[in-house]
py3Dmol code that shows the C-alpha trace and the ligand (Angstrom):
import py3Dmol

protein = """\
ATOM      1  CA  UNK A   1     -69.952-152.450 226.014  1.00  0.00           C
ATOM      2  CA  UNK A   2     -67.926-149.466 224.906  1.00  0.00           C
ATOM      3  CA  UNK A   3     -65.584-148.842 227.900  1.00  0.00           C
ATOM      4  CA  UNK A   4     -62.595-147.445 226.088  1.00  0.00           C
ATOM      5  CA  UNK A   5     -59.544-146.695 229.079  1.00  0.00           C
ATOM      6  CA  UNK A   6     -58.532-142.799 229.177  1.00  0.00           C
ATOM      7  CA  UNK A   7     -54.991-142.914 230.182  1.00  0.00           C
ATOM      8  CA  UNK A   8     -52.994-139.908 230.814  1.00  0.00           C
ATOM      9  CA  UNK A   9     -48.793-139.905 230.047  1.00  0.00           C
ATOM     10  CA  UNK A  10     -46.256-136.999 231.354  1.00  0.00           C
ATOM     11  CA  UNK A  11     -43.086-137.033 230.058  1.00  0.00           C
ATOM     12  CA  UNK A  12     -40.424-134.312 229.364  1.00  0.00           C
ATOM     13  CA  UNK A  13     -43.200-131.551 230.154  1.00  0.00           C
ATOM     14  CA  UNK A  14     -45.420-132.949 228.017  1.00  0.00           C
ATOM     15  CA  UNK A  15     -48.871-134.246 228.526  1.00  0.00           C
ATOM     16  CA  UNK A  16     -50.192-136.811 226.227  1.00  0.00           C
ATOM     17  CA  UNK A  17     -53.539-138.601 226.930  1.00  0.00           C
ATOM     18  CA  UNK A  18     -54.238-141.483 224.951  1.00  0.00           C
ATOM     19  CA  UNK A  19     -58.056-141.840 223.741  1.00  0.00           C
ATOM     20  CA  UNK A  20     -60.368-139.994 225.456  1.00  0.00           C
ATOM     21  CA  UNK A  21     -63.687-141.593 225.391  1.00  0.00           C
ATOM     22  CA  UNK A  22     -67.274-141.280 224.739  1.00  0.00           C
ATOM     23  CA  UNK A  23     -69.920-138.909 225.638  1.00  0.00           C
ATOM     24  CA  UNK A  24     -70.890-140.964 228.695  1.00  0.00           C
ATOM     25  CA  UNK A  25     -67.732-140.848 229.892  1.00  0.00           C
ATOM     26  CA  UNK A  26     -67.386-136.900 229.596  1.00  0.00           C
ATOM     27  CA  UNK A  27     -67.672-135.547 233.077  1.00  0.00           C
ATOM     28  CA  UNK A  28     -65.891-138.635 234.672  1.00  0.00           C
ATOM     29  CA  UNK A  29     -63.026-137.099 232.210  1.00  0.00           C
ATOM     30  CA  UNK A  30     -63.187-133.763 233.130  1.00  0.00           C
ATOM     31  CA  UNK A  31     -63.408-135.204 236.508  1.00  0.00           C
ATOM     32  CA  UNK A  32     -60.140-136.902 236.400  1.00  0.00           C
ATOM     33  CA  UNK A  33     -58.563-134.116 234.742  1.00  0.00           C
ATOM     34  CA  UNK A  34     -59.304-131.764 237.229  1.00  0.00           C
ATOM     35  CA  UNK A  35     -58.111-134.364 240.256  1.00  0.00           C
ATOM     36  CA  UNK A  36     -54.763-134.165 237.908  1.00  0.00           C
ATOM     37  CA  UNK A  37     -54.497-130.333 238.213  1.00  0.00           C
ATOM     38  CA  UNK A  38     -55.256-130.078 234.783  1.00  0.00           C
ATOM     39  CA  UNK A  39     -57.678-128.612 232.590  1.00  0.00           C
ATOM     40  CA  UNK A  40     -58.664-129.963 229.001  1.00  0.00           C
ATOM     41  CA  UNK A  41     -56.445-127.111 227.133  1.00  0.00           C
ATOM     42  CA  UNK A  42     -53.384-128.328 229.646  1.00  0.00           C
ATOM     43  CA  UNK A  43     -53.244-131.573 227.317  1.00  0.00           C
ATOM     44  CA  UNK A  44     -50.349-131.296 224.402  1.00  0.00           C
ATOM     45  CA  UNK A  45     -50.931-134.210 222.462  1.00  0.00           C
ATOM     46  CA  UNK A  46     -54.348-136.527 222.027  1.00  0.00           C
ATOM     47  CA  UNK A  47     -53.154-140.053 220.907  1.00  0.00           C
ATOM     48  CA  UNK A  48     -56.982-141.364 219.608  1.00  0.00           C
ATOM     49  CA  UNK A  49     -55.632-145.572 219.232  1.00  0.00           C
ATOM     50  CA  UNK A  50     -58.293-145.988 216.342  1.00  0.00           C
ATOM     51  CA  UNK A  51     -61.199-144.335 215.813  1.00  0.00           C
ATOM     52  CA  UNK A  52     -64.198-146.661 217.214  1.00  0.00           C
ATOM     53  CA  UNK A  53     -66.602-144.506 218.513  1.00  0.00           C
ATOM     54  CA  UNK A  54     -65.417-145.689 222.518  1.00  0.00           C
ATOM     55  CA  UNK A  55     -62.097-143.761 222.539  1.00  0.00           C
ATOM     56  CA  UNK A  56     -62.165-140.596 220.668  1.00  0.00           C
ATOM     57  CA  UNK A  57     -66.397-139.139 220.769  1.00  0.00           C
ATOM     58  CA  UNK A  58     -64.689-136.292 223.152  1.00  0.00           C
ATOM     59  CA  UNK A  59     -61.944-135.362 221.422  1.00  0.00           C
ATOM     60  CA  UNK A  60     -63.701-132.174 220.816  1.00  0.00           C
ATOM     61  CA  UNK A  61     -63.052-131.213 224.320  1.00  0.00           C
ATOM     62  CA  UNK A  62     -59.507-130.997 223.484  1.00  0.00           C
ATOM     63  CA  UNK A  63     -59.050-128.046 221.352  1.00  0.00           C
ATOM     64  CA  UNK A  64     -55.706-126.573 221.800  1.00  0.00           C
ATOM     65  CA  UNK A  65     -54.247-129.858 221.994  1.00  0.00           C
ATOM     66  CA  UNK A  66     -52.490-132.030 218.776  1.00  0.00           C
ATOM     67  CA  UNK A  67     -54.355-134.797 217.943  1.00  0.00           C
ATOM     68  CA  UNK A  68     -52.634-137.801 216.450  1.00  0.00           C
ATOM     69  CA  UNK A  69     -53.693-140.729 214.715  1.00  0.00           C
ATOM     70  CA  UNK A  70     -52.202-143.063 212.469  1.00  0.00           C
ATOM     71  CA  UNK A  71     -52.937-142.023 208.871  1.00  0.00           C
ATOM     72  CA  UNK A  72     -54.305-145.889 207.910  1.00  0.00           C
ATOM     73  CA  UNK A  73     -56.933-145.254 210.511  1.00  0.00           C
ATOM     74  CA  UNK A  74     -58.379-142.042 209.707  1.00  0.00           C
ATOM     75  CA  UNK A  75     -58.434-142.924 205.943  1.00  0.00           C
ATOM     76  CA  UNK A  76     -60.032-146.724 206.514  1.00  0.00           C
ATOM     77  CA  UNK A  77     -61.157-146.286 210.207  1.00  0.00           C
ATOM     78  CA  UNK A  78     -65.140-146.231 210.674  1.00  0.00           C
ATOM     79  CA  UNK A  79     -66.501-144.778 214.347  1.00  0.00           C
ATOM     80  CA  UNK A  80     -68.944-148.349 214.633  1.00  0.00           C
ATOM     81  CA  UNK A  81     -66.118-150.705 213.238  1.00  0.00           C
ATOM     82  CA  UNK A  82     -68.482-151.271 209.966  1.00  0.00           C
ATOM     83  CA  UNK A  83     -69.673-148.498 207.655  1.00  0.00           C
ATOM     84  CA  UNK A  84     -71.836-146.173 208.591  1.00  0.00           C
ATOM     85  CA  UNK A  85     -73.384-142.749 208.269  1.00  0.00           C
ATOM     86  CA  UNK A  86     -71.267-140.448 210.994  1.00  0.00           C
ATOM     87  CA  UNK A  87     -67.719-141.529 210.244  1.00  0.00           C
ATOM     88  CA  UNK A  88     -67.937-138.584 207.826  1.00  0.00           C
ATOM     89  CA  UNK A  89     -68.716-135.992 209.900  1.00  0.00           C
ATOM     90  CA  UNK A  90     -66.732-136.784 212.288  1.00  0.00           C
ATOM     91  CA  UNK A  91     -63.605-136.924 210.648  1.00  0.00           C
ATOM     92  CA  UNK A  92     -64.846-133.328 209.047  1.00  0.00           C
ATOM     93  CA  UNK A  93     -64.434-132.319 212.684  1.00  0.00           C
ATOM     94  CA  UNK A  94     -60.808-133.804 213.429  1.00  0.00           C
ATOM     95  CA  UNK A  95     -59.970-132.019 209.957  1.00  0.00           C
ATOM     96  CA  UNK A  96     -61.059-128.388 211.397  1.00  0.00           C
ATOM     97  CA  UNK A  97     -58.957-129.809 214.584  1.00  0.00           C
ATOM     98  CA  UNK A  98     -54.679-129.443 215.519  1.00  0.00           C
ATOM     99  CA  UNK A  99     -54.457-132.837 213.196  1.00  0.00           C
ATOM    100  CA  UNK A 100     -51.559-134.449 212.779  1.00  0.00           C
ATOM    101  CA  UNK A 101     -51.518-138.214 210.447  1.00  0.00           C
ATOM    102  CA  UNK A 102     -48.818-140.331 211.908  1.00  0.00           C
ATOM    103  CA  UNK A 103     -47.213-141.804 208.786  1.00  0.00           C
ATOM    104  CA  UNK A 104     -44.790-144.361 209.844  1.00  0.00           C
ATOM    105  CA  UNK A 105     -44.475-147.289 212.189  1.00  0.00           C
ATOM    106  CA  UNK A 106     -42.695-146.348 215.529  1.00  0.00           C
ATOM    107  CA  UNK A 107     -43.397-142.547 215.871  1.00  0.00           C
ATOM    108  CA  UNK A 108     -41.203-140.945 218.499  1.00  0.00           C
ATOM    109  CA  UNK A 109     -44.029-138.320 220.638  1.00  0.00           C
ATOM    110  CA  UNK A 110     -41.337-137.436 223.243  1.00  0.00           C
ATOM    111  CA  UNK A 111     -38.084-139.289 224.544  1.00  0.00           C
ATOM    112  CA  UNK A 112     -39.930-142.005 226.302  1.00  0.00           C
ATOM    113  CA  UNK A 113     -42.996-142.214 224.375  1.00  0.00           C
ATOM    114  CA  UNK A 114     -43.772-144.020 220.910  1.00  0.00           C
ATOM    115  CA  UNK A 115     -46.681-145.171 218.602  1.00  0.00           C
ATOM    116  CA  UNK A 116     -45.658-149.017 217.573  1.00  0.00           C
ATOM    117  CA  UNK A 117     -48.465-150.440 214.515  1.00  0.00           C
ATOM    118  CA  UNK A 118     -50.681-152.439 215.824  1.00  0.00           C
ATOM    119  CA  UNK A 119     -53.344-153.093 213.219  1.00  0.00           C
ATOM    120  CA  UNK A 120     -55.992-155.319 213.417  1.00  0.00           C
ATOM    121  CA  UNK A 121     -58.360-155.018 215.511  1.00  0.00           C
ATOM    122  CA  UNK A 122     -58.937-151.786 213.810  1.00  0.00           C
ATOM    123  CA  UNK A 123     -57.412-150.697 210.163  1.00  0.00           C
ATOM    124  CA  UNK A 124     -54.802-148.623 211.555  1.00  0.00           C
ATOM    125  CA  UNK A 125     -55.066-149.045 215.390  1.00  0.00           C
ATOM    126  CA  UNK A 126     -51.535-147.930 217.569  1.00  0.00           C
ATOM    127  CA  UNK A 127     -50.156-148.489 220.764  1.00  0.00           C
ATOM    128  CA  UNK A 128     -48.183-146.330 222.780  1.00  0.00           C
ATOM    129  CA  UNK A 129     -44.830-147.962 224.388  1.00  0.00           C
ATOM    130  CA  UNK A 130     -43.489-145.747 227.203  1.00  0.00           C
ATOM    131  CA  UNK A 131     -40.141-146.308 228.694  1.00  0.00           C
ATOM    132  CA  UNK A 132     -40.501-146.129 232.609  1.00  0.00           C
ATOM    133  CA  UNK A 133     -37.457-147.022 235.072  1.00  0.00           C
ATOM    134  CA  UNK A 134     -39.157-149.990 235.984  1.00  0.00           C
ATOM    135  CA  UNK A 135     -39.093-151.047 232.438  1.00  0.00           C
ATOM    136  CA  UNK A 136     -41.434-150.436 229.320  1.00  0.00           C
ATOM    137  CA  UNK A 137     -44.999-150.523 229.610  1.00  0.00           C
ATOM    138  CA  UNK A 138     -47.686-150.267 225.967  1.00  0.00           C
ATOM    139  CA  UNK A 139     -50.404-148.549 226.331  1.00  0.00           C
ATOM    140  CA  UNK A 140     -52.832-151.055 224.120  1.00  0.00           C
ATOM    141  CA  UNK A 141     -56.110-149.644 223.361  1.00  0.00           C
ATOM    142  CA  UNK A 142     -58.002-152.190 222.086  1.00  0.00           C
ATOM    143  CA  UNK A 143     -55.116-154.545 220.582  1.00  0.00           C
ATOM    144  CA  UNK A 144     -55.027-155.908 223.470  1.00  0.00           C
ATOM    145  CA  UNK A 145     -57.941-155.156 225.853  1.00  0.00           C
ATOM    146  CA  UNK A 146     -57.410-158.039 228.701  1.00  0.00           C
ATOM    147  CA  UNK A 147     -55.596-160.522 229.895  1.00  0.00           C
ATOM    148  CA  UNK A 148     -58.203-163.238 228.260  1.00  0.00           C
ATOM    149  CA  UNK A 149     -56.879-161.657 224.921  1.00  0.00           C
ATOM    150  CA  UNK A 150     -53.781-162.017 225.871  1.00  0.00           C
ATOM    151  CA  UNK A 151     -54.129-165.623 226.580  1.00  0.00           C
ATOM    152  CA  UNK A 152     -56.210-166.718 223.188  1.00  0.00           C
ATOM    153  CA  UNK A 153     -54.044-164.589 221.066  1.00  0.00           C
ATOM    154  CA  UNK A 154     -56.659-162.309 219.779  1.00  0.00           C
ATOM    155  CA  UNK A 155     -59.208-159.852 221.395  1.00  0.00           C
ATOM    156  CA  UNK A 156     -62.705-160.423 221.571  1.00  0.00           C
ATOM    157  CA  UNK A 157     -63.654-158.562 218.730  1.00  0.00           C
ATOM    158  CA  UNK A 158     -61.723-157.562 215.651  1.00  0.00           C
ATOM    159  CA  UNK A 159     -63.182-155.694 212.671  1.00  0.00           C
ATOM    160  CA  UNK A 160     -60.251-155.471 210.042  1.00  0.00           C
ATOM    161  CA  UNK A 161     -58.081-158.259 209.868  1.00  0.00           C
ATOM    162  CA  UNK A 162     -57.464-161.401 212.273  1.00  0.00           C
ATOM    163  CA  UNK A 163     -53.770-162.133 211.617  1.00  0.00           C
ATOM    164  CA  UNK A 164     -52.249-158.863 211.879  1.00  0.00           C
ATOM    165  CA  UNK A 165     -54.833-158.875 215.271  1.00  0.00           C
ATOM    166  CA  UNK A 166     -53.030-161.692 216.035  1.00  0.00           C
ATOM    167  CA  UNK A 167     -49.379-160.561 215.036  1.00  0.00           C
ATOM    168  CA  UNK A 168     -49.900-157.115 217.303  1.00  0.00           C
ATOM    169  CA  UNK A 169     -50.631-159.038 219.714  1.00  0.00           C
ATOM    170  CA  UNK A 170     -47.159-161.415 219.473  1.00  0.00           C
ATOM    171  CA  UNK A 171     -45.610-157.631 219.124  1.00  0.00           C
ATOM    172  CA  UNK A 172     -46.857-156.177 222.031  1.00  0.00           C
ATOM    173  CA  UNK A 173     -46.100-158.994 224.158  1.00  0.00           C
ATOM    174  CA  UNK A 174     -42.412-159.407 222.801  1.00  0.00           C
ATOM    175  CA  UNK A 175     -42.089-155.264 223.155  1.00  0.00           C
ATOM    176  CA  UNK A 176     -42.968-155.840 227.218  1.00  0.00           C
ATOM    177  CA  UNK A 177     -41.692-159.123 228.288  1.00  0.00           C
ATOM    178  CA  UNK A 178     -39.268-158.019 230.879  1.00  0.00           C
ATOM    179  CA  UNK A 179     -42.389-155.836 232.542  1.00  0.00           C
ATOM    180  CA  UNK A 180     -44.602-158.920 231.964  1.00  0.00           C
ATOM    181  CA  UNK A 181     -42.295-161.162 234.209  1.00  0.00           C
ATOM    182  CA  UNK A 182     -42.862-158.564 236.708  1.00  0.00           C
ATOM    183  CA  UNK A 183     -46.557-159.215 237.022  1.00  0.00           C
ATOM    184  CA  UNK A 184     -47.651-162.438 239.193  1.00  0.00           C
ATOM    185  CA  UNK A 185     -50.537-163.671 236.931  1.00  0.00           C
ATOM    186  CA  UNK A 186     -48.538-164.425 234.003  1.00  0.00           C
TER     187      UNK A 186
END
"""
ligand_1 = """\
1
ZN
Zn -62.121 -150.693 219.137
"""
view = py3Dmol.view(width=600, height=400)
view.addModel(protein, "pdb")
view.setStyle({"model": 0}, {"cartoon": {"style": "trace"}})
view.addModel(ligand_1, "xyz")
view.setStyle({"model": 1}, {"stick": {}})
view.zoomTo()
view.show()
């Protein structure tokens, strides 16, 4: 349980990793970085998805970089997906961070690179849609963790709301068809 995906995006110079993970994934991350030819400071923009404690516990490696989450999330957002007692501190921390509240739906990072709402699963959880040659590819977090989600129309486990867990997941599909088609087990 708790396997949040660290996935790392270049585009027009920029590098923007989206979620970064929990403690027990810290030196596999600095791992990876390093096999990248980067170090932590290297990173221009943290994209934390939502704010369960899987995907964003080392964003306090990341220190030079922006961090960027959707304003819904850090207001609502709880580390454990219920209330509990270190949501608090931990949004203390991203406050002394580079913190910037992404206010609307569709925030443009760099040319290729977006946030699209995809709430839910999470208060104010957001995907990333990234326009490759091939065609465009979303970067889901949790809104869509598998391909079993994808076929019952909601991930395993949502803590905010089941329709619009349901509706992100309609959205991301629809955003990706054309790169879906691509893929045999469809
Ligand atoms: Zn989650």
């Amino acid at each position: 349980m708790g396997a949040g995906s660290v996935t790392l995006i270049e585009d027009e110079g920029k590098r923007l990793l989206v979620d970064v993970g929990h403690f027990g994934n810290r030196d596999q991350l600095r791992t990876a970085l390093s096999k990248a030819g980067l170090e932590p400071r290297e990173v221009d923009y943290v994209v934390l998805t939502h704010i369960h404690w899987d995907h964003c516990l080392n964003v306090d490696m990341f220190t030079s970089s922006e961090i960027l989450t959707r304003d819904k999330e850090f207001n609502l957002g709880t580390l454990s997906g219920i209330r509990d007692v270190s949501t608090d501190s931990f949004k203390e921390l991203l406050k002394r961070m580079r913190l910037k509240l992404i206010s609307s739906d569709e925030f443009a990072l760099t040319k290729n690179v977006r946030t699209i709402d995809t709430f839910g699963h999470a208060p104010g959880h957001v995907s990333l849609t990234v326009t490759e040659p091939s065609g465009l590819v979303v970067v889901s977090g949790d809104a869509l963790p598998n391909l079993r989600a994808l076929k019952r129309g909601l991930p395993d486990f949502v803590f905010h709301d089941e329709t619009m867990a349901r509706t992100s997941i309609g959205r991301i599909y629809s955003t990706s068809r054309d790169t879906w088609k691509l893929m045999r087990w469809t």
